[in-house]
C-alpha positions as CSV (number, residue, x, y, z in Angstrom):
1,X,-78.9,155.3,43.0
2,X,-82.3,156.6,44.0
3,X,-84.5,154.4,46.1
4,X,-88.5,153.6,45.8
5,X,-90.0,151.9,48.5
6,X,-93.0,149.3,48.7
7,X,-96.2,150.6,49.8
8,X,-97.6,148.4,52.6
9,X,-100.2,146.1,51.0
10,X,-101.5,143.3,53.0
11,X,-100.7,141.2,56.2
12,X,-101.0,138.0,57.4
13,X,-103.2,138.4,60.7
14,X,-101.2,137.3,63.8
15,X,-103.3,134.8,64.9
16,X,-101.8,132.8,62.3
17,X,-98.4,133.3,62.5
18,X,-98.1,129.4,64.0
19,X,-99.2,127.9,61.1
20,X,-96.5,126.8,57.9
21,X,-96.6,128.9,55.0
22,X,-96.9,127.0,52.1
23,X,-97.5,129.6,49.9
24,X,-99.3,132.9,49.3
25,X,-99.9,135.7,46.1
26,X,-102.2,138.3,45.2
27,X,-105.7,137.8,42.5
28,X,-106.3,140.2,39.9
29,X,-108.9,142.2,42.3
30,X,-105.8,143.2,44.9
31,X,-107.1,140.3,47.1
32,X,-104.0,138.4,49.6
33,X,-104.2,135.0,49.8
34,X,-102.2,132.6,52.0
35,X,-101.8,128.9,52.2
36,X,-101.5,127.7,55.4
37,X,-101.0,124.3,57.0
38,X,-100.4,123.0,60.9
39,X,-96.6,121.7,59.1
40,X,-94.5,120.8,56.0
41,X,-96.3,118.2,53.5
42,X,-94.2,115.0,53.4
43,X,-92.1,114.8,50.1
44,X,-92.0,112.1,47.5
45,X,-93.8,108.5,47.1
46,X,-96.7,107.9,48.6
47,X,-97.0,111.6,50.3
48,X,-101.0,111.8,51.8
49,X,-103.0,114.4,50.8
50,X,-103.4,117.0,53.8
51,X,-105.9,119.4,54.7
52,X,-105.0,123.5,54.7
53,X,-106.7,127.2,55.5
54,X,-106.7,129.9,52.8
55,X,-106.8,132.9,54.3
56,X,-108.1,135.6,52.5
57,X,-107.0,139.8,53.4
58,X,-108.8,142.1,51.5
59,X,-108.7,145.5,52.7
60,X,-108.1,144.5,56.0
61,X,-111.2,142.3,56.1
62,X,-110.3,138.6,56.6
63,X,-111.9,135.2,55.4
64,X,-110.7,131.7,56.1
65,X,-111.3,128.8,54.2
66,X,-110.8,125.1,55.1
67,X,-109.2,122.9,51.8
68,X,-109.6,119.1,52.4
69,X,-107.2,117.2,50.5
70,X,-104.6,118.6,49.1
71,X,-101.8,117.1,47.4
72,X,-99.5,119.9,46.3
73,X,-96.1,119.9,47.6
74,X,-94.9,123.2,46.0
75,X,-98.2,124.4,45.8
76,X,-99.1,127.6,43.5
77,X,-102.0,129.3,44.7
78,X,-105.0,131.8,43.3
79,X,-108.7,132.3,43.1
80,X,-111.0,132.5,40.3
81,X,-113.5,135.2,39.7
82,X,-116.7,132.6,41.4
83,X,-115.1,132.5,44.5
84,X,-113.1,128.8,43.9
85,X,-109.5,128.5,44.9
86,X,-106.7,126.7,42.3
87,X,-104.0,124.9,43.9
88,X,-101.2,123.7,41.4
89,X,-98.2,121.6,42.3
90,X,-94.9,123.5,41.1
91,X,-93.3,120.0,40.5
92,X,-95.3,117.0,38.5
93,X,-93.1,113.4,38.7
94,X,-95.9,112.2,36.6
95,X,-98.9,112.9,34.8
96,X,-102.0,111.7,36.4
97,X,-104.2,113.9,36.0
98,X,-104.5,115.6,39.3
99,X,-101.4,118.0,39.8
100,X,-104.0,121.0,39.6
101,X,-106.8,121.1,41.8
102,X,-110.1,123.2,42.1
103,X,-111.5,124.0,45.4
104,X,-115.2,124.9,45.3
105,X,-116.1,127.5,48.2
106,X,-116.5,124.7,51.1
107,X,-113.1,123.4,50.7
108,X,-114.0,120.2,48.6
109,X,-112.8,119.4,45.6
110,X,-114.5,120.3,42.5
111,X,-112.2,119.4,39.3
112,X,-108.2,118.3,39.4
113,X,-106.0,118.3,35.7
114,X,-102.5,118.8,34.7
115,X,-100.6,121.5,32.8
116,X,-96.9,120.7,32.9
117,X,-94.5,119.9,35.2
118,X,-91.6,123.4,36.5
119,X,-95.0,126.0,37.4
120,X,-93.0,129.5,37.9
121,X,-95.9,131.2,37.6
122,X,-100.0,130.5,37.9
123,X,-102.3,133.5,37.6
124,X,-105.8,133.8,37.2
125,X,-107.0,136.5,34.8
126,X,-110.2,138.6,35.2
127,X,-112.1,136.1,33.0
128,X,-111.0,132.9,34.9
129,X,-108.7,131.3,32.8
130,X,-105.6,130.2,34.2
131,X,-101.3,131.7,32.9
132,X,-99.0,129.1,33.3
133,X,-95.4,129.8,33.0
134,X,-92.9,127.5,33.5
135,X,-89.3,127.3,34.3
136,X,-86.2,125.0,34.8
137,X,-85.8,125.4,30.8
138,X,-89.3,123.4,30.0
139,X,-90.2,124.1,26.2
140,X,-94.1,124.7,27.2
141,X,-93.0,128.4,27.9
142,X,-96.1,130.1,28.7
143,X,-99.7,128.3,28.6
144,X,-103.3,129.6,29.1
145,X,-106.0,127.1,30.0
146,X,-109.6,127.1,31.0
147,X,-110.7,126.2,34.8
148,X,-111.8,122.7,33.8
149,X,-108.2,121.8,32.3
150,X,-108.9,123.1,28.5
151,X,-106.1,124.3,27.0
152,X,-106.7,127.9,25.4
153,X,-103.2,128.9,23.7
154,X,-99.6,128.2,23.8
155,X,-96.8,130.3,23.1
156,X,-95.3,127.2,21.4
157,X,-97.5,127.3,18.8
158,X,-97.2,131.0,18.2
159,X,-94.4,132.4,16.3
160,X,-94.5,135.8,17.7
161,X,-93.4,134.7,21.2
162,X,-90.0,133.4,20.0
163,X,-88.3,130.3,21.8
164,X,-89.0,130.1,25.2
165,X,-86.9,127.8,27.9
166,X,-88.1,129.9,31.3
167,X,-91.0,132.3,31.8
168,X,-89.0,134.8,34.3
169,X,-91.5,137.0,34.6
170,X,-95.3,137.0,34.0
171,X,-97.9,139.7,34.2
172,X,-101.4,139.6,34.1
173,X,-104.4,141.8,34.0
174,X,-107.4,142.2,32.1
175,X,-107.3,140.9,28.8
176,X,-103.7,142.0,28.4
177,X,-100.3,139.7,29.7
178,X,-97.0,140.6,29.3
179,X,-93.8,138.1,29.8
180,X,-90.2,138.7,30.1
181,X,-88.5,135.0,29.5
182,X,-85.7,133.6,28.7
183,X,-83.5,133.3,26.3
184,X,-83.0,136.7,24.8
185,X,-85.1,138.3,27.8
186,X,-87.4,140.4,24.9
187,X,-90.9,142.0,26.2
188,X,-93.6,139.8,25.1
189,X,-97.0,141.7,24.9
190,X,-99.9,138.6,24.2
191,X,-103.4,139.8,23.3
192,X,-106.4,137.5,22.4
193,X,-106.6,136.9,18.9
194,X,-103.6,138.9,18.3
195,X,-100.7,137.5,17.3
196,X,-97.5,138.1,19.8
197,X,-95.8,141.5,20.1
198,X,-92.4,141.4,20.6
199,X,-90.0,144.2,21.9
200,X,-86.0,143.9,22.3
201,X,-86.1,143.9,26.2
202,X,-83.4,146.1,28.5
203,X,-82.8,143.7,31.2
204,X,-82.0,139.4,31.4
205,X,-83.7,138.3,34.4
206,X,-86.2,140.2,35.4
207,X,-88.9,138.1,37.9
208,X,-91.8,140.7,37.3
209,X,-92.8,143.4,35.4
210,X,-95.4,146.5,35.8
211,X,-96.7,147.9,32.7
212,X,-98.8,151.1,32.3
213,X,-99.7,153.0,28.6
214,X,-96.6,153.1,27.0
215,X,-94.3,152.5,30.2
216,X,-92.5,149.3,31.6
217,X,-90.5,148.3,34.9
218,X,-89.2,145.6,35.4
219,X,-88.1,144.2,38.9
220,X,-84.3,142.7,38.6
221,X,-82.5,141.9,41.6
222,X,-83.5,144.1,43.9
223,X,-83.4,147.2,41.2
224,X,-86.5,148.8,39.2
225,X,-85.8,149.3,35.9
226,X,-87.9,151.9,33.8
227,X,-88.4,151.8,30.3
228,X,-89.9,153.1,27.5
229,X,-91.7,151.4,24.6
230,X,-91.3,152.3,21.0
231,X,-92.3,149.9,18.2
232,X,-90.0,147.4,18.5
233,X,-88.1,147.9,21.2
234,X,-87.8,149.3,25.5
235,X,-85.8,152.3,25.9
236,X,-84.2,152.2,29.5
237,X,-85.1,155.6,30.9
238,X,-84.2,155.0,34.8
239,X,-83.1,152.6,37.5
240,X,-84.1,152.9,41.1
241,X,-83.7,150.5,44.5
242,X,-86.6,148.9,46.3
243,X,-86.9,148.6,49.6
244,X,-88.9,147.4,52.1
245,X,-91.5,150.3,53.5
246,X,-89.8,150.8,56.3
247,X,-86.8,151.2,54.3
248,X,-83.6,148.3,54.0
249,X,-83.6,145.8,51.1
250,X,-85.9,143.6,50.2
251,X,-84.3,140.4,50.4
252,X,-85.7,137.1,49.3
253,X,-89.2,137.4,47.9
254,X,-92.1,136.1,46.2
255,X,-94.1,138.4,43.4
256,X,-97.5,138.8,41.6
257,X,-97.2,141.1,38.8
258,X,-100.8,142.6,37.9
259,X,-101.1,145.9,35.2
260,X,-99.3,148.7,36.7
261,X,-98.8,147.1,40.0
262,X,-95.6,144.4,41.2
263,X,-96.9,142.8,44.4
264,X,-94.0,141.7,46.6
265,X,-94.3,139.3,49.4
266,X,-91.1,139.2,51.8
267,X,-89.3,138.4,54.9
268,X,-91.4,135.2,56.2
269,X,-94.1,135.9,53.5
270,X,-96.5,137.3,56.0
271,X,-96.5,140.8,54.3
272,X,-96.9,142.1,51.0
273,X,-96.0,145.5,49.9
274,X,-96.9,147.0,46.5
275,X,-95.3,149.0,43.9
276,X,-97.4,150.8,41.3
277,X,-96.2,152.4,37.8
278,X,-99.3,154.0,37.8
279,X,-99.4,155.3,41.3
């Protein structure tokens, strides 16, 4: 087997290689974001909110911002197109209102709601509006909702999109989003006021995807997977390793799947390297 290796993307400055990653992605612009804090937030009950730094890598420039109050304990992170930062809570014991939070460009709160407890994936799309997928077999399958809490559209309520128990793999980018989820693993293709397009899909359990015309890959375990789309269906045309860009395996990892590109954060999440279909 061939191998195909990352592209170097973005790192983590140095300076702030003390601090606890709590989390970290990639917006639709190419932009790296990480969430840091001075340690782990407590678990559980009565857990205090805690204060964190964004910092923000975009072509090697960097930005930090302070976050007061934050009360994620698997946080999710991204930034909308004004220049705000969402912060979502991966896990939701309850519904209160506040597992989602919106950061205005001081740090301060600006808006909290809730979308749904198991987050596998948050992305903000070029417009704002926040993709929700969800995991541990939760029937909300894949949401889209405003920045103020509005939900937009459900895959539940579209027929198109089949049954979905997990949202493996999410891309989005522009006004297009593609999904790879379980059960059957098909290639979901979700427009605005389009009704789902569904392909029979050529791999089951696939984390992210790059799309670009009529091309597919999908990242699964390690392997990229190209494919083909007809009508109906993904033809599997090649399958390739990843590695790291100094070459080796990946290993454990964290993705942001945007158009053509599958950004992969890996080792201690201080890096991110990039694949492009397009490239």
């Amino acid at each position: 087997m061939h191998e195909i290796a990352l592209v170097p993307h973005a790192r983590l400055p140095r300076a702030y290689h003390d601090r606890h990653v709590l989390g970290s992605t990639v917006d639709a612009s190419g932009a790296a974001y990480w969430l840091l804090a001075e340690r782990a937030p407590g678990r559980g009950a009565g857990a205090e909110p805690y204060d964190a730094l964004v910092v923000s890598v975009t072509d090697g420039a960097v930005e930090t911002t302070e976050l007061s109050g934050v009360r994620a304990r698997w946080p999710e992170l991204d930034r909308l197109p004004d220049g705000r930062f969402v912060v979502a809570s991966a896990r939701c014991d309850g519904d209160d209102g506040s597992q989602v939070q919106v950061f205005d460009g001081l740090g301060r709160e600006y808006g909290a709601f809730s979308v749904g407890d198991a987050i596998q994936h948050l992305l903000v799309d070029e417009a704002g509006d926040l993709w929700v997928g969800h995991f541990d077999e939760n029937p909300l399958g894949i949401r889209r909702w405003s920045a103020t809490g509005e939900l937009l559209w459900a895959s539940e309520d579209d027929p198109g999109a089949g049954w979905i128990l997990d949202c493996y793999a999410l891309n989005v980018s522009g006004t297009a989003v593609w999904a790879c989820p379980y059960v059957d693993f098909p290639l979901l293709e979700i427009r605005p006021g389009q009704d789902v397009r569904r392909r029979t899909g050529i791999v089951g359990g696939a984390d992210s995807l790059a799309v670009h015309g009529e091309r597919v890959a999908f990242l699964d375990h390690g392997r990229i997977v190209h494919g083909g789309m007809t009508g109906s269906s993904v033809e599997r045309r090649d399958v390739a390793l990843l590695t790291r860009p100094e070459g080796g395996p990946v290993g454990r990892r964290r993705v942001a799947s945007r158009g053509s590109r599958i950004y992969v954060g890996y080792g201690p999440l201080v890096e991110w390297g990039v694949f492009d279909l397009g490239g």
